[in-house]
C-alpha angles and dihedrals in degrees: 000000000000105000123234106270127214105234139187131193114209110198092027094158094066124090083254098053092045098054085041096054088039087064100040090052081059097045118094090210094058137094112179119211118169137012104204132187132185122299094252099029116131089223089079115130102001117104128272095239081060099069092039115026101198098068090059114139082009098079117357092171124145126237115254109198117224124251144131093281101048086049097051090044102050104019103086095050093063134099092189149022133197119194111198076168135126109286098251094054084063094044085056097042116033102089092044094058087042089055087060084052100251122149114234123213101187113196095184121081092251092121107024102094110068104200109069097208087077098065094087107046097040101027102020102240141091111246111229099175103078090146085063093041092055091057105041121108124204117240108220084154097205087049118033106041089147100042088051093046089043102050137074095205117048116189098208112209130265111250090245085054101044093053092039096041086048084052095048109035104080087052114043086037095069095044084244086146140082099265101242098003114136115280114194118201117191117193132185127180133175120248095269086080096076090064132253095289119109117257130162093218097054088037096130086228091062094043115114114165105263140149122263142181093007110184101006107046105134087243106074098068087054093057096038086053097047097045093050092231128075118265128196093221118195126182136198134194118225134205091243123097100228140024151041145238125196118183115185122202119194145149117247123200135282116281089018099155120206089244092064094046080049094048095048095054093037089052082044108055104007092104093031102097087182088065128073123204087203117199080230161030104307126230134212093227086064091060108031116111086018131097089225129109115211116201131182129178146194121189115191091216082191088064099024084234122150131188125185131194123195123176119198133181086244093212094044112032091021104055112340107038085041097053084050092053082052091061098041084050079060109056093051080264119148102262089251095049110149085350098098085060108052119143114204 
C-alpha cells in the first residue's frame, strides 16, 4: 500500500494551484505541508480559502512565501513538490529541491522542451539547468506511466499539448500518417488559460474569439516533439472561463481501413478511464469541471483524410488533475486514483 506522502505546492494563489490543492485536500496519499507563494506576492500570510472561497473549512491553511530560508528549512522534509510557478522559477529551482531527494511535478513549461536552445525563442529565457533538463521526463499520464515512476523530475503537460497530443498519438504512433505531410492542430481554450493575473487583453469583457500567436506559440514545439511529427499549431482564445478544445486534421497513407483508425484509438484508451471515446462531437461543457478528456473522430477513408477532436477541463486535465495522475503514476496508483470521484 502506497504510503502518505509530505507535500508542498509552490504558486498556490493561481487558478492552477487552487484546483491543484483542491484535489490534493481530497486525496488520502497526501499530506499536505506547506502552500507557498512567491517571495513579494501580496498573498503572503492570508489563507488560502481566502483567495479562493470555495475551499473554506476545506483548506484554511496560510501562505508561506518562498525564499532561501524557507527552502533550506522545509525542503528537506518533503517527499514531493509541485511548482504551479513561472517557468523560469522552475527552471531555478527544480534540481535543488531533486538533490534532497524530492520528487518535482512541474506544471510550467520550465522542463518540457528538450532541447534547451529553444527557451529563448518560445519562453524568453535562457535555460541554465541542463542537469535538470537531462533528466526530466515528460507526463503525458496515458502515455507515459514508466517515465513518470522512474524519474525524479515530471514535466506535466500544458493544457494546448495534452488535448492535441490525446487527439494524435494513436495515430502517428503507429505510423498511421503521411510522413511529413501537413498536420493542422486547432486549439481553443477559455480565458482561465492566461493565469489568474489582470490583463486587459485576457478581461473577459474585451474578449472576442480570435487567433493568436499563429506559427510561433511555445506550444507547438512541445506537440510536435511529443508526437514525433511536426504539427502548424494554431491556437485561438474564447469568451468562456474554463475549458479547451483541440481538433487535428491530418492525411493518413495510402490503404488505412476504419477499422484501423478504430483499433489505434481503441489500444490506446480502452484501459484509460480518464479518457472518453464519445459517439460525437465533444463539447467543453461536458468536461469542464471534470478531470476527463472526451475524443471523437471521422476519417474520410476516400480521401485518407482524418480529423480528431479532444475537450478537456484546461485547468484539470490540462494541468492540475493531470499533475495529480503524475503523482498517483508515482506511488504504483492507478493514474485516476481519488480523481472519479472529484467533487468540485
Amino acid at each position: 500500500m502506497a504510503q502518505v506522502k509530505k507535500v508542498a505546492v509552490i504558486g498556490a494563489s493561481g487558478y492552477v494551484g487552487a484546483e491543484l490543492i483542491g484535489l490534493l485536500c481530497q486525496h488520502d496519499k497526501v499530506s499536505l505541508q506547506h502552500l507557498v507563494v512567491s517571495e513579494n506576492s501580496t498573498s503572503k500570510g492570508k489563507l488560502f480559502s481566502d483567495l479562493h472561497g470555495r475551499w473554506q473549512g476545506i483548506c484554511d491553511v496560510p501562505l508561506q512565501s518562498f525564499s532561501q530560508s524557507w527552502f533550506d528549512e522545509y525542503a528537506a522534509s518533503l517527499d514531493v513538490v509541485f511548482f504551479a510557478t513561472p517557468h523560469e522559477f522552475s527552471a531555478d529551482w527544480a534540481q535543488a529541491f531533486v538533490d534532497k531527494g524530492v520528487k518535482v511535478f512541474d506544471l510550467s513549461g520550465g522542463f518540457r522542451l528538450k532541447n534547451a536552445q529553444d527557451y529563448p525563442q518560445f519562453y524568453g529565457f535562457e535555460h541554465a539547468n541542463t542537469q535538470a533538463l537531462a533528466t526530466a521526463k515528460y507526463g503525458l499520464a496515458e502515455w507515459q506511466a514508466e517515465d513518470i515512476k522512474n524519474t525524479s523530475l515530471v514535466a506535466v503537460p500544458g493544457c494546448y499539448p495534452t488535448a492535441s497530443l490525446l487527439a494524435l498519438k494513436p495515430i502517428t504512433t503507429n505510423n498511421l500518417h503521411v510522413e511529413n505531410s501537413l498536420i493542422v492542430v486547432n486549439g481553443i481554450s477559455g480565458v482561465s488559460g492566461a493565469g489568474r493575473n489582470a490583463s486587459l487583453a485576457t478581461n473577459f469583457n474585451e474578449v472576442s474569439l480570435t487567433a493568436y500567436n499563429i506559427l510561433k506559440h511555445r506550444h507547438q514545439p512541445e506537440i510536435s516533439q511529443e508526437a514525433a511529427a511536426q504539427v502548424i499549431f494554431n491556437p485561438h482564445l474564447a469568451p468562456y472561463k474554463r475549458g479547451l478544445l483541440a481538433t487535428v486534421t491530418l492525411q493518413l497513407k495510402a490503404g488505412i481501413s476504419q477499422a484501423q483508425v478504430k483499433q489505434a484509438f481503441d489500444d490506446a484508451y480502452q484501459n484509460k478511464s480518464l479518457v472518453r471515446l464519445v459517439a460525437s462531437w465533444p463539447k467543453v461543457d461536458n468536461v469542464a469541471h471534470t478531470p476527463f478528456a472526451d475524443i471523437h473522430y471521422q476519417f474520410d477513408q476516400d480521401k485518407g483524410v482524418l480529423v480528431v477532436s479532444c475537450a478537456i477541463d484546461n485547468l484539470l486535465k490540462g494541468a492540475a488533475s493531470q499533475a495529480l495522475q503524475c503523482f498517483n503514476l508515482s506511488l504504483d496508483l492507478e493514474s485516476h486514483y481519488s480523481l472519479l470521484n472529484y467533487s468540485h
